[in-house]
Structures are given as C-alpha cells and as structure tokens.
FIKE-600580 format. One line per 8 residues: number of its first residue (from 1); for each residue x, y, z of C-alpha. Coordinates in steps of 0.5 Angstrom, whole numbers. Layout:
NUM = X/Y/Z  ...
END
This chain:
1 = -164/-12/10  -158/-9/11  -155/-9/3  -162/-6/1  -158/1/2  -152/0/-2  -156/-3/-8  -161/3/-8
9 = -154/7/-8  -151/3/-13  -158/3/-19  -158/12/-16  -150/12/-19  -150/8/-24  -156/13/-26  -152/19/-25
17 = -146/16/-30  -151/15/-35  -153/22/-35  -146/25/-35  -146/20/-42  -153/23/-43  -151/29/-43  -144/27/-47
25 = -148/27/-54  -153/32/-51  -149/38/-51  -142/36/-53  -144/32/-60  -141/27/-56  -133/30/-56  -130/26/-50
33 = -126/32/-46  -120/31/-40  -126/35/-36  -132/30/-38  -127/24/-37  -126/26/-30  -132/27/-28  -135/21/-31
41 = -130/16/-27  -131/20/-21  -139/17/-22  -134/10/-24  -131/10/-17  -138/11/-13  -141/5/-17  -136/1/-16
49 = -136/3/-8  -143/1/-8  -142/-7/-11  -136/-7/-6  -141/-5/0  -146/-11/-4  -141/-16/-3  -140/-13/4
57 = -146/-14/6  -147/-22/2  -141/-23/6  -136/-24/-1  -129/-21/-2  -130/-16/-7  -124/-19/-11  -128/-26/-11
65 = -134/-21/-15  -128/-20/-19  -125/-27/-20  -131/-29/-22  -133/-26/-27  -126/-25/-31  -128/-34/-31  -135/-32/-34
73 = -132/-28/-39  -127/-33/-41  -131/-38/-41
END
C-alpha cells in the first residue's frame, strides 16, 4: 500500500522530535534555546510533511485534516 511509506516516516519523525524534547531535559535541564527551538520545529515541519503525504495518499485535502479537527476540538 502506498501510505504504508509515509506513516512509517511519520511514527520515525515523530520520534525524532521527542528525542530532541528528550535531550532538552536530559542535558540542558530543560532550558528551551533559540537553537534547540529551531531544530525542534525543523523535526515539526518533516511531521507535518508526513500527515499531508497521508492524507495524499487517503485521497483528503490536508486542510480537511485540519478543519476537522478544529471541529473536534470545539466540540
């Protein structure tokens, strides 16, 4: 299947920004940095490339993804 792919990149990004969050506290006590901010949002934006792949590949507009769940949220 073709989305097989992209959720595989998604759950390996997702990972690699928890390890940056990881680190965050493991070294730095926590202290968010201009620096560690960058490179956490660099991991952000490859997580959110792999949801838009997804729903590509679901055959639904990225901005439907995102409609929806603001409704969910609200609700």
């Amino acid at each position: 299947k073709s989305f097989v792919y992209p959720l595989i990149g998604l759950q390996g990004e997702v990972g690699e920004v928890s390890e940056k969050i990881k680190k965050l506290f493991r070294d730095d006590k926590g202290k968010l940095t201009d620096e560690k901010k960058i490179e956490i949002v660099k991991e952000l934006g490859d997580v959110v490339w792999y949801i838009a792949q997804l729903a590509t590949e679901f055959d639904v507009k990225f901005s439907d993804v995102i409609k929806g769940n603001i409704e969910k949220l609200s609700s």
